[in-house]
mmJSON file of the N, C-alpha and C atoms, coordinates in Angstrom:
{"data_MODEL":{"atom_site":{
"group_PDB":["ATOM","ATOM","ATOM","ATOM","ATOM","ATOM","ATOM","ATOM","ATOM","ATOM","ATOM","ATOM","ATOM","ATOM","ATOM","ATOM","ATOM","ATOM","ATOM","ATOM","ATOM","ATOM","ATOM","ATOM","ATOM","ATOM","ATOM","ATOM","ATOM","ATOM","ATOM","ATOM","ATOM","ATOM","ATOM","ATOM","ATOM","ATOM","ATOM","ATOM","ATOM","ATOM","ATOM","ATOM","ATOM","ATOM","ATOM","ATOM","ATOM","ATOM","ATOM","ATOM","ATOM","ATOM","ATOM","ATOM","ATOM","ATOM","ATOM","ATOM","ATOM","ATOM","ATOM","ATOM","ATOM","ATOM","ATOM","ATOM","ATOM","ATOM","ATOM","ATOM","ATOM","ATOM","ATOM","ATOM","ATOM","ATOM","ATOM","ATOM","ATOM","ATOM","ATOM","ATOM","ATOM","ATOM","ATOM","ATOM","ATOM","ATOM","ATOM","ATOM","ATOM","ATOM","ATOM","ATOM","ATOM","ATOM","ATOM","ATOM","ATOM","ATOM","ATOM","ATOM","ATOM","ATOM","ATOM","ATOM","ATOM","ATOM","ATOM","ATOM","ATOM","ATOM","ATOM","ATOM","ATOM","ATOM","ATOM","ATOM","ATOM","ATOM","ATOM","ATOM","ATOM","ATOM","ATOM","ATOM","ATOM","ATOM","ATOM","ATOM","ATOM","ATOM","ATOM","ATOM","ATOM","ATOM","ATOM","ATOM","ATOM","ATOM","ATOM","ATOM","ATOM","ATOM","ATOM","ATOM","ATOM","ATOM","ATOM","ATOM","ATOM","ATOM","ATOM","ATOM","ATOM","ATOM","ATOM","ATOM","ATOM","ATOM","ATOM","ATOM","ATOM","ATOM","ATOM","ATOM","ATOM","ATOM","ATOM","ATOM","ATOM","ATOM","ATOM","ATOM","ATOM"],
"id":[1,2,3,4,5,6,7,8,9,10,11,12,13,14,15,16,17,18,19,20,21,22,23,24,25,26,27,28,29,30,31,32,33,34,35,36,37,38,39,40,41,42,43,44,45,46,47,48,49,50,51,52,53,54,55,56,57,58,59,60,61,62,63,64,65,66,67,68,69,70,71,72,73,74,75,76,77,78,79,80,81,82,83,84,85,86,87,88,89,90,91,92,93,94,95,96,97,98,99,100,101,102,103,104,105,106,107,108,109,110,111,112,113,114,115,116,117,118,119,120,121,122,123,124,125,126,127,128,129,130,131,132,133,134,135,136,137,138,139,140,141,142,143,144,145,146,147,148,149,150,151,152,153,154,155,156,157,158,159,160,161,162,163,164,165,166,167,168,169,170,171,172,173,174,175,176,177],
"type_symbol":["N","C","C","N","C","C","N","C","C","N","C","C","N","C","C","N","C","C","N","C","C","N","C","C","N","C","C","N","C","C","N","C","C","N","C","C","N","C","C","N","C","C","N","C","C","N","C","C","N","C","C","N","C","C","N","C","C","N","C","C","N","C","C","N","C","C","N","C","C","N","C","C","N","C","C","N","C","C","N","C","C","N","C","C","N","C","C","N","C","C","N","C","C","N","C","C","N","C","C","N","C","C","N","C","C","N","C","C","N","C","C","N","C","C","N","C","C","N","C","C","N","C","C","N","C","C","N","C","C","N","C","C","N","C","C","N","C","C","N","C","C","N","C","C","N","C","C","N","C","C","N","C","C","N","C","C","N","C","C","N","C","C","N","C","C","N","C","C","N","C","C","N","C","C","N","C","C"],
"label_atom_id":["N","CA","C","N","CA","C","N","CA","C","N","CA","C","N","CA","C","N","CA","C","N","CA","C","N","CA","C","N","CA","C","N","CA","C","N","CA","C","N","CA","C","N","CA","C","N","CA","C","N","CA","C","N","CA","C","N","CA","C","N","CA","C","N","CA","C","N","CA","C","N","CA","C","N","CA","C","N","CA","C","N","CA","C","N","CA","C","N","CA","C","N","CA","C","N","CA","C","N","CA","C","N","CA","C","N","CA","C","N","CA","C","N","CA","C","N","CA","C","N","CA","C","N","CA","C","N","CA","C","N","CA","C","N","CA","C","N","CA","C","N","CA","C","N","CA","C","N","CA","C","N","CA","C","N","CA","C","N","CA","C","N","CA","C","N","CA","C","N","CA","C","N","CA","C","N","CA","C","N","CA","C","N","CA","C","N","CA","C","N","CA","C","N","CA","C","N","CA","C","N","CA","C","N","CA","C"],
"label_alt_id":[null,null,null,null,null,null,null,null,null,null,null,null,null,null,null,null,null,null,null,null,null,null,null,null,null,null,null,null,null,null,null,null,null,null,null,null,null,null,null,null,null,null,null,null,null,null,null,null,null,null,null,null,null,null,null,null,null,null,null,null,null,null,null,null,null,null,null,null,null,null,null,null,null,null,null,null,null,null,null,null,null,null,null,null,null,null,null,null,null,null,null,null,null,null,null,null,null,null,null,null,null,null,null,null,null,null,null,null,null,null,null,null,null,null,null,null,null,null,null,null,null,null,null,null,null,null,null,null,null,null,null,null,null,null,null,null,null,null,null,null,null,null,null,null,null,null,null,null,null,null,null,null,null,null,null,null,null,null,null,null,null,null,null,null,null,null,null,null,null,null,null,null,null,null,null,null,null],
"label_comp_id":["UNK","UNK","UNK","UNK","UNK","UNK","UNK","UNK","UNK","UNK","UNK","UNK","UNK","UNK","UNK","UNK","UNK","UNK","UNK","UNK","UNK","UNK","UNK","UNK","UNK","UNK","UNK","UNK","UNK","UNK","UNK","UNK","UNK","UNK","UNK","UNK","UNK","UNK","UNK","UNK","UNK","UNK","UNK","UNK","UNK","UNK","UNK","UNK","UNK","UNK","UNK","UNK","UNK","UNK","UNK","UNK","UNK","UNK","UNK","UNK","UNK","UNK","UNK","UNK","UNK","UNK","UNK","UNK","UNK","UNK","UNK","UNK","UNK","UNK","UNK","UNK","UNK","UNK","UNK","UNK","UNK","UNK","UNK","UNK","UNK","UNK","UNK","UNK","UNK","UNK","UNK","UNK","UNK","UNK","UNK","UNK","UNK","UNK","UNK","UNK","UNK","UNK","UNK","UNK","UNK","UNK","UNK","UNK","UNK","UNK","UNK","UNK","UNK","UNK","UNK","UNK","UNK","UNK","UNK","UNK","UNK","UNK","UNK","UNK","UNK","UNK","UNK","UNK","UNK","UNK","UNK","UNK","UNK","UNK","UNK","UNK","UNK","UNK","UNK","UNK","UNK","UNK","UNK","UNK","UNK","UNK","UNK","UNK","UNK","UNK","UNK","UNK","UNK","UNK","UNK","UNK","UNK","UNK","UNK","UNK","UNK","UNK","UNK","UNK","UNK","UNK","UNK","UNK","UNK","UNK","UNK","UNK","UNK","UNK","UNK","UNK","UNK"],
"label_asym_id":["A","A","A","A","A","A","A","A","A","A","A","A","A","A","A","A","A","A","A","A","A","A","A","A","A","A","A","A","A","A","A","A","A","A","A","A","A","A","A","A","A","A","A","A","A","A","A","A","A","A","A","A","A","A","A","A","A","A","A","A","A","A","A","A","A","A","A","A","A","A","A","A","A","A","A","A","A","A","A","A","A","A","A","A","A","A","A","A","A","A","A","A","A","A","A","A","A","A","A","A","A","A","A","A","A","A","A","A","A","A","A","A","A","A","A","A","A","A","A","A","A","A","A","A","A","A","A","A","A","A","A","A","A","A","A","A","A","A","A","A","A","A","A","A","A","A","A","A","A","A","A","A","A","A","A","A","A","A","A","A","A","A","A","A","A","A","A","A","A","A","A","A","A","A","A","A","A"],
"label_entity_id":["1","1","1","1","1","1","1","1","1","1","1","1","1","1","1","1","1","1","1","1","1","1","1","1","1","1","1","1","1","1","1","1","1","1","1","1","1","1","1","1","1","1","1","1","1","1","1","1","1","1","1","1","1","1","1","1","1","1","1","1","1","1","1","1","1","1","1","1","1","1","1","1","1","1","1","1","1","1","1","1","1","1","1","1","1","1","1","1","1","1","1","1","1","1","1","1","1","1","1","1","1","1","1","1","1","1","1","1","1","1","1","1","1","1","1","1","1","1","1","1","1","1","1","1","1","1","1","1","1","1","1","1","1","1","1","1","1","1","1","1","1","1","1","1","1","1","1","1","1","1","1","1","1","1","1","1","1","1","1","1","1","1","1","1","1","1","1","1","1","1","1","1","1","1","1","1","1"],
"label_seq_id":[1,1,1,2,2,2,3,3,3,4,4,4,5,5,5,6,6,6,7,7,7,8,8,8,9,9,9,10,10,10,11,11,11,12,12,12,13,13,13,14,14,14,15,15,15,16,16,16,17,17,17,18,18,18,19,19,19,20,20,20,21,21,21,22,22,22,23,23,23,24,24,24,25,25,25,26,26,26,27,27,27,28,28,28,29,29,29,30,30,30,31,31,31,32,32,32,33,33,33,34,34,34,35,35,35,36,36,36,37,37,37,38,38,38,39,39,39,40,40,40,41,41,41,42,42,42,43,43,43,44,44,44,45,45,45,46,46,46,47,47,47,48,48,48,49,49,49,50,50,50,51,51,51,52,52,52,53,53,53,54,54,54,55,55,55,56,56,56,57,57,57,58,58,58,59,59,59],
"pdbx_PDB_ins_code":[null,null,null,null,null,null,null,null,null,null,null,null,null,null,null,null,null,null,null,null,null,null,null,null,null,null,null,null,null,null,null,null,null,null,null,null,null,null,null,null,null,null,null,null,null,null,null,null,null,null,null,null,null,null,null,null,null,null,null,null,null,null,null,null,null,null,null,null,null,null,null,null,null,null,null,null,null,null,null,null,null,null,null,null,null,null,null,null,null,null,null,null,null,null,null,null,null,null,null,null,null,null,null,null,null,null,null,null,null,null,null,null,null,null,null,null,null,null,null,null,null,null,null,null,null,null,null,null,null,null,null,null,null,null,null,null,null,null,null,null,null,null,null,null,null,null,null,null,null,null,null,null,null,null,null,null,null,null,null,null,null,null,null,null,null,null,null,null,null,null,null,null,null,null,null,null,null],
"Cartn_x":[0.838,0.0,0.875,0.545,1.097,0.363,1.787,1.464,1.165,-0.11,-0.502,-1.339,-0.702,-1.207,-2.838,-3.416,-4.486,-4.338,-3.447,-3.107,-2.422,-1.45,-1.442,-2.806,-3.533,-4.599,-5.528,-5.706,-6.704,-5.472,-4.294,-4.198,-4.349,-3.63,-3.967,-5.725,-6.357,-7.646,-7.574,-7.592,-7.451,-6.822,-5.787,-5.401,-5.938,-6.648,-7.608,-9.032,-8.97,-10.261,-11.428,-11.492,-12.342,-12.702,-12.217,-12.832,-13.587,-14.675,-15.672,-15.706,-15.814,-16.372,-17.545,-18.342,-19.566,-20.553,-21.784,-22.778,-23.872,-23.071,-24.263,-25.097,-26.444,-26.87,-26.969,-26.758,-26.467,-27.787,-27.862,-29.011,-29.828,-29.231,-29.754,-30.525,-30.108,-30.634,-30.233,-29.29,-28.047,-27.217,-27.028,-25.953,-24.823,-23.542,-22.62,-21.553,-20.621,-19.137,-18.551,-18.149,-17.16,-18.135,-17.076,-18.213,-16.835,-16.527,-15.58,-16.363,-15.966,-17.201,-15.867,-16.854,-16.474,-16.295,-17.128,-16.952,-15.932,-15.174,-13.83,-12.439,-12.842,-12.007,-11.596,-12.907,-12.98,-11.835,-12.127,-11.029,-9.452,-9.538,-7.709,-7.925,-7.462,-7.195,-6.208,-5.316,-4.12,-4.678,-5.336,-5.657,-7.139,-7.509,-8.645,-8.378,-7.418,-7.219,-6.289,-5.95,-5.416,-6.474,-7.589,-8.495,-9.579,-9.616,-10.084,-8.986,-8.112,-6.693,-7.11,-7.019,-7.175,-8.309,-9.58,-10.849,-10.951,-10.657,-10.665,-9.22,-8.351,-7.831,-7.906,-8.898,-9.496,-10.823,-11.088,-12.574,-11.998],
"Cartn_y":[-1.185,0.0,1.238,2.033,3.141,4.025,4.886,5.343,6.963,7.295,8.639,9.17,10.814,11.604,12.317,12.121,13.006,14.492,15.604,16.365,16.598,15.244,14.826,14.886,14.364,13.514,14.741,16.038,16.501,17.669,17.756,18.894,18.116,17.059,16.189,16.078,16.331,16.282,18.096,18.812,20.102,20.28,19.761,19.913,19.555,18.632,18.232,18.925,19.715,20.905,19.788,18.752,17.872,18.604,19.351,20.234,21.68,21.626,22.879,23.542,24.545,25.287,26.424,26.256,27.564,26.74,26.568,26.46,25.092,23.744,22.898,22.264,21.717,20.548,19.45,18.582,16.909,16.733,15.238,14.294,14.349,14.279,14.125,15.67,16.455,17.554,18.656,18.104,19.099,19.842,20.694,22.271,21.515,22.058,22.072,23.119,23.484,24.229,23.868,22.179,21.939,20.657,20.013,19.206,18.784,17.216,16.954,16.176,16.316,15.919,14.482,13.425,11.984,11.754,12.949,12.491,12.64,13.887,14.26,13.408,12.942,11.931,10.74,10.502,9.136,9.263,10.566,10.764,10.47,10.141,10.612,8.873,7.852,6.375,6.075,7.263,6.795,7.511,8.859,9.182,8.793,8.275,7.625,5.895,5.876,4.104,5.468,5.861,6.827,6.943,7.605,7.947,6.733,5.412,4.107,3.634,3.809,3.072,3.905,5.15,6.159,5.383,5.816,4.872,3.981,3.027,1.346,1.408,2.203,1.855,2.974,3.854,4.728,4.201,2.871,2.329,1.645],
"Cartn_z":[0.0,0.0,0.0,-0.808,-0.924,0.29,0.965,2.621,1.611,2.223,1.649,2.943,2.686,4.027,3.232,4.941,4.328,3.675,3.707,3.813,1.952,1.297,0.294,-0.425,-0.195,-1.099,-1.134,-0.05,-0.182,-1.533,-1.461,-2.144,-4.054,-3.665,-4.853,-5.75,-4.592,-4.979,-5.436,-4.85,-5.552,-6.778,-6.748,-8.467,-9.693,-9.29,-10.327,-10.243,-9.819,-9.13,-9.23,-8.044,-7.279,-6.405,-5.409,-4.42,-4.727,-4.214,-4.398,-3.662,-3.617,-2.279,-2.891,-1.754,-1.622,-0.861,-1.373,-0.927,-1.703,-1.352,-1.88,-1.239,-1.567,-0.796,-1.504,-0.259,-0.624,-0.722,-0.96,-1.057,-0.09,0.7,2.593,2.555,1.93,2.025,2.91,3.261,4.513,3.253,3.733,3.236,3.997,2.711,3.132,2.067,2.682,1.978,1.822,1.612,0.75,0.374,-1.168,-1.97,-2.7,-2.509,-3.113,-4.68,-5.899,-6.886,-7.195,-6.859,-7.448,-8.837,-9.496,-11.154,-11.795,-11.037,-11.343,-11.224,-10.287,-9.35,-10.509,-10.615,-11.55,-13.122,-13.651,-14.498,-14.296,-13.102,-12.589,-12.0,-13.009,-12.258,-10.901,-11.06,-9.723,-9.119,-8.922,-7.578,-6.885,-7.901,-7.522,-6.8,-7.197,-6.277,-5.11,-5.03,-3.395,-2.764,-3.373,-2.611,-1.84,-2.574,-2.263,-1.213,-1.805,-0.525,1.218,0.549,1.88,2.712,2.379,2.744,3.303,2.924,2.519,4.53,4.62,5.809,6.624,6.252,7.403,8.292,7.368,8.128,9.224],
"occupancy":[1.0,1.0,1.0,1.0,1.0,1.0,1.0,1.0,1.0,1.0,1.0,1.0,1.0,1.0,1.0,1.0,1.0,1.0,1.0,1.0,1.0,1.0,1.0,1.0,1.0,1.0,1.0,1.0,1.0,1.0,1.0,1.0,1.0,1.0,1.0,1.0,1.0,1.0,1.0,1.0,1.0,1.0,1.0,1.0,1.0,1.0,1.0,1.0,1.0,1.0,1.0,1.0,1.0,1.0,1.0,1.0,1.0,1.0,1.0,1.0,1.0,1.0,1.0,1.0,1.0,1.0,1.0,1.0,1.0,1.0,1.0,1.0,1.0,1.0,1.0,1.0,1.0,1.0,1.0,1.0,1.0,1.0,1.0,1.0,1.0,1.0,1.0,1.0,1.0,1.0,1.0,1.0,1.0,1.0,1.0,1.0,1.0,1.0,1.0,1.0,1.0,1.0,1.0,1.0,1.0,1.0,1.0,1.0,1.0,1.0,1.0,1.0,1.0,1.0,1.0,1.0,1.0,1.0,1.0,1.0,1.0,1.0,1.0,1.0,1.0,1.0,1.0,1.0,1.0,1.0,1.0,1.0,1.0,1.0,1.0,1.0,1.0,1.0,1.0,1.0,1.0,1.0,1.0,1.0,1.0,1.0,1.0,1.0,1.0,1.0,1.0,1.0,1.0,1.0,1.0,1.0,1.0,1.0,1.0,1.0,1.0,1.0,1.0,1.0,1.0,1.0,1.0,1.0,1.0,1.0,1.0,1.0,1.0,1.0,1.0,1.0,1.0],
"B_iso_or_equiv":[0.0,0.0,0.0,0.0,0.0,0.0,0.0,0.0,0.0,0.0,0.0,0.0,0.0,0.0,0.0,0.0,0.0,0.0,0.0,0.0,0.0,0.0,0.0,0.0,0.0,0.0,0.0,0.0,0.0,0.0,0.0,0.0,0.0,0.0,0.0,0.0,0.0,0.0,0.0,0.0,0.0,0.0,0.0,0.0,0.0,0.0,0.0,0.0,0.0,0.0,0.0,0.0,0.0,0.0,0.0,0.0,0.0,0.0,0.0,0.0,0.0,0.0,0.0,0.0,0.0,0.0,0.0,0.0,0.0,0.0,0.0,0.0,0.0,0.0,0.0,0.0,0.0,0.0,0.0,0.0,0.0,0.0,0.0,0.0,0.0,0.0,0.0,0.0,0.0,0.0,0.0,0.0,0.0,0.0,0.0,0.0,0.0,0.0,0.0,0.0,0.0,0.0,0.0,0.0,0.0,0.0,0.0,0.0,0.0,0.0,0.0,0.0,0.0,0.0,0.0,0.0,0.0,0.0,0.0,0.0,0.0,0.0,0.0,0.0,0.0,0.0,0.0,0.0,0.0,0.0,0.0,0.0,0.0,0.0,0.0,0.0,0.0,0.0,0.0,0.0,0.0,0.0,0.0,0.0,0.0,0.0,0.0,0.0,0.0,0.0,0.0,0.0,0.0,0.0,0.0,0.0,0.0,0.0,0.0,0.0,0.0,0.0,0.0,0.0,0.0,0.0,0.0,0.0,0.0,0.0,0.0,0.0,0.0,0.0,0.0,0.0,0.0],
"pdbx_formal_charge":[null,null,null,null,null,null,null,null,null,null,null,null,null,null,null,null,null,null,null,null,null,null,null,null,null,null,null,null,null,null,null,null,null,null,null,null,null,null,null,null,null,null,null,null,null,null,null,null,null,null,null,null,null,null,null,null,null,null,null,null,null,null,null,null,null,null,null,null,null,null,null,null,null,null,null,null,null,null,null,null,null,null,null,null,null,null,null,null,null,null,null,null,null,null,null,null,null,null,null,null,null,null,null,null,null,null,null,null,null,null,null,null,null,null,null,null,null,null,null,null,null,null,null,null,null,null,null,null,null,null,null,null,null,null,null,null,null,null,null,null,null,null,null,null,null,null,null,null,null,null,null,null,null,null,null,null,null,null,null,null,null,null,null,null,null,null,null,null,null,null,null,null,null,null,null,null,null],
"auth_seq_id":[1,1,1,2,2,2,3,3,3,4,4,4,5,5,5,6,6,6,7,7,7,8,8,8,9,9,9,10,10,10,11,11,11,12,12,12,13,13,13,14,14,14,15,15,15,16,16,16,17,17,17,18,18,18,19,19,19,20,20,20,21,21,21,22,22,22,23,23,23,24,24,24,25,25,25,26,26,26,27,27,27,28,28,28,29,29,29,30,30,30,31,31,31,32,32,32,33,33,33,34,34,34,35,35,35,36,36,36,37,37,37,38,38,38,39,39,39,40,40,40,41,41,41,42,42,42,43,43,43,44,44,44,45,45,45,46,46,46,47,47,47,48,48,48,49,49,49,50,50,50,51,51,51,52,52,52,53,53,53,54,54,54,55,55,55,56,56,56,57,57,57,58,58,58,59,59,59],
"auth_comp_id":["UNK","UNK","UNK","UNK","UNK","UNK","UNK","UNK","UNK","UNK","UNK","UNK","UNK","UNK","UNK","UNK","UNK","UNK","UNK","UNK","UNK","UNK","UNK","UNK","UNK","UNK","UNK","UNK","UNK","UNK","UNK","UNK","UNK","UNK","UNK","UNK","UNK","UNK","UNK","UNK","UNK","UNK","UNK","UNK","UNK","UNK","UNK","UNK","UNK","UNK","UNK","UNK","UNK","UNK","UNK","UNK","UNK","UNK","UNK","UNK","UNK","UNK","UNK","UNK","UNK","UNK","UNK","UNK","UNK","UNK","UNK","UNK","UNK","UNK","UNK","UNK","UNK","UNK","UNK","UNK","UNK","UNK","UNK","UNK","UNK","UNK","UNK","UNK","UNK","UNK","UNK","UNK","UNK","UNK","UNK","UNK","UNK","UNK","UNK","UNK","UNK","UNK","UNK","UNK","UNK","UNK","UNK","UNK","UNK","UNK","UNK","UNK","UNK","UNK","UNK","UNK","UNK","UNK","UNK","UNK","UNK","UNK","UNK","UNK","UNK","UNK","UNK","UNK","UNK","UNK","UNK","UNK","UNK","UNK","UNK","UNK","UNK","UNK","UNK","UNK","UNK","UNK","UNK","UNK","UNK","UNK","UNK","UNK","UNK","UNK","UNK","UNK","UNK","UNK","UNK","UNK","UNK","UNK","UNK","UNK","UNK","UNK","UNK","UNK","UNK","UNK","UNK","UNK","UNK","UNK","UNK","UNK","UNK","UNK","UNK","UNK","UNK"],
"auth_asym_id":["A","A","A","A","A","A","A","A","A","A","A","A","A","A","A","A","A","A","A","A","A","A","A","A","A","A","A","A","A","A","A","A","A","A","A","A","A","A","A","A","A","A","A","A","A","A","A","A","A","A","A","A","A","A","A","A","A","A","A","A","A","A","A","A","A","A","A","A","A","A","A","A","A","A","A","A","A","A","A","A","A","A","A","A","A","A","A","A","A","A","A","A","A","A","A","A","A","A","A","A","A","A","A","A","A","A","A","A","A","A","A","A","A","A","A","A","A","A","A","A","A","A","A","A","A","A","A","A","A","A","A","A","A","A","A","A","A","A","A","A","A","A","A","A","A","A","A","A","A","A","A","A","A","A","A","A","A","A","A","A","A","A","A","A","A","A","A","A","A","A","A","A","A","A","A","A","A"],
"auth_atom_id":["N","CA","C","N","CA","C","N","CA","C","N","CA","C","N","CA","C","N","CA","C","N","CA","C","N","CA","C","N","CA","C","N","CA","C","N","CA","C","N","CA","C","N","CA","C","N","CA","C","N","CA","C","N","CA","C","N","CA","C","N","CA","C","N","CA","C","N","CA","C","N","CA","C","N","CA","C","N","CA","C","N","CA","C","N","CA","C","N","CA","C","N","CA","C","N","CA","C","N","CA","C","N","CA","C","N","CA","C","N","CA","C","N","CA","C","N","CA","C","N","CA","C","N","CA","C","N","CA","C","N","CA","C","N","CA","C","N","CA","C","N","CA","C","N","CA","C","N","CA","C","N","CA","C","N","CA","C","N","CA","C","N","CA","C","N","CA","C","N","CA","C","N","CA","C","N","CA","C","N","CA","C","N","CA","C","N","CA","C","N","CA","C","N","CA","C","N","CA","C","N","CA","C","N","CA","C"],
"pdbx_PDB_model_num":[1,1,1,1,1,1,1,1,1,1,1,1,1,1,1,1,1,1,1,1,1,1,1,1,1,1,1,1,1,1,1,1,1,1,1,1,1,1,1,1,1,1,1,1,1,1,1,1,1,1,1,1,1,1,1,1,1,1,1,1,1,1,1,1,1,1,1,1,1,1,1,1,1,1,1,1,1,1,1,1,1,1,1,1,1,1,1,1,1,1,1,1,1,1,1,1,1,1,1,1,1,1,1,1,1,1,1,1,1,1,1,1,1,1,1,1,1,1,1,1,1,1,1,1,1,1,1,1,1,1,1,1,1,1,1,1,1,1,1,1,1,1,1,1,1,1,1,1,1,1,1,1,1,1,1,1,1,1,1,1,1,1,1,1,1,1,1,1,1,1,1,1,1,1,1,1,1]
}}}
């Protein structure tokens, strides 16, 4: 497993402008200010198995 910091992965996720900010609501119907978009993610195969790795040993 590749050792990746949260701190990595979130700026990694910014570069690929995955992170939003303002004002969305989720499904649930809760507001929130930040909104990381999965669809973006999905374009990017290596940081998308980071972001599953991350997950997968944060549970």
């Amino acid at each position: 497993m590749e050792n990746i910091s949260i701190d990595t992965l979130i700026l990694k996720l910014h570069d690929v402008n995955a992170v939003k900010f303002g004002g969305y609501k989720l499904k649930s119907g809760m507001m929130t200010p930040i909104y990381i978009d999965v669809n973006v993610v999905v374009s990017h195969p290596a940081l998308m198995n980071q972001v599953n790795t991350f997950v997968f040993y944060s549970l």
